[in-house]
C-alpha positions as CSV (number, residue, x, y, z in Angstrom):
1,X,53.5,-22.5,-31.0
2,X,51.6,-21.2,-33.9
3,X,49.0,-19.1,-34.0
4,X,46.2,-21.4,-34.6
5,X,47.5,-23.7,-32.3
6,X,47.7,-20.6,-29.1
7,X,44.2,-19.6,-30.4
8,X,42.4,-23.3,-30.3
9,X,44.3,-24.7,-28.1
10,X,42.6,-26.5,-25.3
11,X,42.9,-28.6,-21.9
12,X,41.7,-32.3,-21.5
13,X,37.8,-31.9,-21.2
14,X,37.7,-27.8,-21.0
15,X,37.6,-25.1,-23.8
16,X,38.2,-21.8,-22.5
17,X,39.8,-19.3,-24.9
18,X,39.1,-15.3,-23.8
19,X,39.4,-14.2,-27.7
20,X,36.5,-16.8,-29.3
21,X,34.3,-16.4,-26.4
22,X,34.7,-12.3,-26.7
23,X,33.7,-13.0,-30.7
24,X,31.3,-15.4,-29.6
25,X,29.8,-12.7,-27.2
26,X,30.1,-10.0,-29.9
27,X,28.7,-12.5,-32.9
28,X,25.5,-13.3,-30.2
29,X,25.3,-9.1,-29.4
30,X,25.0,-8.0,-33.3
31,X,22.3,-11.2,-34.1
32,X,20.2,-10.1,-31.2
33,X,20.6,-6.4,-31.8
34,X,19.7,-7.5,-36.0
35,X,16.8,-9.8,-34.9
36,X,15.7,-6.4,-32.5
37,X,15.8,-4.2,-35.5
38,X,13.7,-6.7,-37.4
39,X,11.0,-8.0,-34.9
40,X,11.0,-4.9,-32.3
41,X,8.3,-2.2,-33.2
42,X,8.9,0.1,-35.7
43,X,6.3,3.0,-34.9
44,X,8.6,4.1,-31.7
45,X,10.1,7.4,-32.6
46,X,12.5,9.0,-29.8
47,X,11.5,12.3,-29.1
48,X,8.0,13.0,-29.5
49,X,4.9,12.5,-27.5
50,X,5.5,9.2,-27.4
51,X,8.3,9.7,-25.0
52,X,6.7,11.6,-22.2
53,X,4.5,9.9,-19.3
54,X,0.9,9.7,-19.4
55,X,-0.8,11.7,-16.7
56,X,-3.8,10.4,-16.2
57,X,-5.1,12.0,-19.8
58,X,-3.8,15.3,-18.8
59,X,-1.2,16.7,-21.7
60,X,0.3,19.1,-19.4
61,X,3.4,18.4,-18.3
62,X,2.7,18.8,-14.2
63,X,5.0,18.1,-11.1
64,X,2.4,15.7,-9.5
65,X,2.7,14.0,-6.1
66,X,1.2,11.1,-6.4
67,X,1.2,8.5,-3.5
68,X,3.0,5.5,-3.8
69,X,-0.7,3.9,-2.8
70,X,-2.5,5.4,-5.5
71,X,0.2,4.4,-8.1
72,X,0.8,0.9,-7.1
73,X,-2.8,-0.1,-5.7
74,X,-3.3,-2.9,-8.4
75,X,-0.3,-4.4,-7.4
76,X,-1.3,-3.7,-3.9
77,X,-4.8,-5.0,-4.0
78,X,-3.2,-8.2,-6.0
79,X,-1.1,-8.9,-2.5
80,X,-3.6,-8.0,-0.4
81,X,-3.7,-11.3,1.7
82,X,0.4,-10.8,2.1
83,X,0.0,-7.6,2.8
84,X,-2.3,-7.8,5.5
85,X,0.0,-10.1,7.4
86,X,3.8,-7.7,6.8
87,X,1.6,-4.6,8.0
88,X,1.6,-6.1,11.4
89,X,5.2,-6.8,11.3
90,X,6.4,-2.9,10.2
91,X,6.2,-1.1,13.6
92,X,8.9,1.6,12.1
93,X,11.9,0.7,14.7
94,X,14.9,0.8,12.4
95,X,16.8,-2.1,14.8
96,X,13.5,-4.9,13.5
97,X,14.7,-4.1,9.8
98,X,17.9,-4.3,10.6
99,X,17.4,-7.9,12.4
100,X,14.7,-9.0,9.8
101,X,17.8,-8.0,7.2
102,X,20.9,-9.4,8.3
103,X,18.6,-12.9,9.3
104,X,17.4,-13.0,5.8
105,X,21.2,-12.6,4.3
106,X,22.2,-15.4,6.9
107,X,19.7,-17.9,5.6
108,X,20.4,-16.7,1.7
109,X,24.5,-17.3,2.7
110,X,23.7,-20.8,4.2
111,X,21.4,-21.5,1.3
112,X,23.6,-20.7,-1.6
113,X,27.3,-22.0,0.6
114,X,25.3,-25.5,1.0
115,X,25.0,-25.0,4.8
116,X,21.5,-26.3,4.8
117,X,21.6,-28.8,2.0
């Protein structure tokens, strides 16, 4: 067997050769990356101010606390009406998550194995 022939060679209806997809992978990689250096913006710099978090307008660099709440509220006030409706499921009793948990990977096992197709 030639070289050509090990490298192309191929099965009745299926193409499956590790080396040209690994090129393949690495020819898609560098054109993305290339296409990233072209499109992507060109005013971040690493290392500056750019880098650090904004605090609210404060420059000093603080150890806040801040609340989940306060920091996730629009997202929070978006899911309000779902919200409203898990807060009287949560009553903080570790064996309910547990249940709620292992029900939910059940259904997601069944689902993607067929079981309830």
């Amino acid at each position: 067997m030639t070289a050509h022939e090990y490298i192309w060679k191929t099965m009745p209806g299926i193409h499956w050769n590790p080396l040209v997809l690994l090129a393949l992978f690495i020819i898609i990689a560098l054109l993305i990356a290339f296409a990233g250096k072209l499109f992507f913006r060109a005013d971040y710099h690493k290392g500056t101010d750019q880098v650090k978090p904004f605090n609210s307008g404060n420059l000093d660099e603080i150890d806040y606390n801040v609340k989940s709440s306060n920091l996730y509220w629009g997202f929070r006030k978006a899911l309000d009406f779902y919200y409203r409706g898990v807060d009287s499921l949560h009553n903080g009793d570790l064996n309910d998550y547990m249940k709620w948990l292992a029900f939910t990977v059940s259904i997601c096992l069944l689902l993607i194995g067929g079981g309830l197709l």
